[in-house]
N, C-alpha and C positions, 0 to 999 in steps of 0.2 A: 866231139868224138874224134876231132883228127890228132888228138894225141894216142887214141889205140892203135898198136901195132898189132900186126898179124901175128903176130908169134904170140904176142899177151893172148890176143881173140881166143886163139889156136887150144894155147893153156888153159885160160877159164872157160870156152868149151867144152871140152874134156874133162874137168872137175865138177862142171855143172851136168853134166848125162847122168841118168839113171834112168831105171824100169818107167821110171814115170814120167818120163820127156822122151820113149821111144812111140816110136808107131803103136798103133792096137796087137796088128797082125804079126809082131814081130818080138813083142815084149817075151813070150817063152823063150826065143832064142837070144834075149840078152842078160851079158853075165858080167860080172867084174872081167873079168879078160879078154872080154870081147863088147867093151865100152862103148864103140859106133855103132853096133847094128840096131838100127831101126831106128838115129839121131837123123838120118840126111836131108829130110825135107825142111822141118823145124831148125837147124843148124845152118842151110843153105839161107834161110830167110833172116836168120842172126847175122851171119855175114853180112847181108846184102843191107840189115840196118846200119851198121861201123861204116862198110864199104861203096853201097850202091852199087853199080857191074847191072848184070843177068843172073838170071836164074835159066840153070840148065837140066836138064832133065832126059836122062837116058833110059832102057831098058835092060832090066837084069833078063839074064839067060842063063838055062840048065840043061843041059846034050839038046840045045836048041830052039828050046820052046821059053816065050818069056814069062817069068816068074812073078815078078816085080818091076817095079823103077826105081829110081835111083836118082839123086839132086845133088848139083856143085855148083859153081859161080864160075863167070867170065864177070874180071871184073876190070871197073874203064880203063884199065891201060893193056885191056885184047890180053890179058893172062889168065889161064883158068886154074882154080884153086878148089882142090876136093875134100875137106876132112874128114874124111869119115871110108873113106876109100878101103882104110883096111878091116871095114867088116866083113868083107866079102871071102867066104873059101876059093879055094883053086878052081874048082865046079862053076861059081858063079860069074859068070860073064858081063861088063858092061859093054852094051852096044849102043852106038850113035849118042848124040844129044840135040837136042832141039828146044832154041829160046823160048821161054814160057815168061808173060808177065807174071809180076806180083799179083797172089791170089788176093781179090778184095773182098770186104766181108766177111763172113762169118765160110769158115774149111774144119774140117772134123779134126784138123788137130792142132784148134786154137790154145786150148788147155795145155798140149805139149809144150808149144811155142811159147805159150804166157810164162810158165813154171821156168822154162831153159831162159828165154831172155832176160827174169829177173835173176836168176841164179848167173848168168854171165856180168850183170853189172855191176850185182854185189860183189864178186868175185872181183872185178874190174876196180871196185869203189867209188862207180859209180850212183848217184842217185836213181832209186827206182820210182816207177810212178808218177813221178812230177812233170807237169806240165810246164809250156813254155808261155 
């Protein structure tokens, strides 16, 4: 994996999102033109397979009260990297972040994850599936 660049990640990220790799709660408000919303969590945990870093995890805000959360990467060389940052309207605010490990086990959006990680590696041309 350390011939993926971030820019490639970046790319087949972004080609790999659909209705069906966003969140539950958020899938109505995802469209072709607004591609990230509701990829961050599953996207952040993409990342963090190419990359390794942190998983960070803010709170979305609306005239105050928070909405949502929200997930990007610090990753090991102390730089933080957000893709999906421009889901957000003018209204929706990220506040703070706070490192969270990798969720183990089974998280209600294994299915998201599963679908987006093979769709980034085929995108990559990478091997899916295969064990080591």
């Amino acid at each position: 994996m350390d011939s993926v660049s971030l820019v490639g990640l970046a790319e087949a990220l972004n080609a790999a999102w659909g209705p069906d790799t966003c969140a539950p709660e958020d899938v109505k408000d995802w469209s072709e033109a607004n591609r990230a919303r509701g990829q961050c969590a599953t996207t952040a945990v993409v990342v963090h397979d190419y990359f390794g870093g942190d998983l960070v995890r803010g709170e979305v805000h609306v005239r105050g009260e928070r909405v949502d959360f929200h997930w990007w990467n610090r990753l090991p060389d102390g730089s933080e990297i957000d893709l999906t940052r421009e889901q957000f309207s003018l209204q929706e605010k990220v506040i703070g972040g706070v490192y969270l490990p990798r969720p183990l086990g089974w998280t209600r959006l294994d299915r998201e994850y599963s679908l987006l990680a093979d769709r980034v590696a085929t995108h990559l041309g990478l091997a899916v599936g295969v064990e080591d």
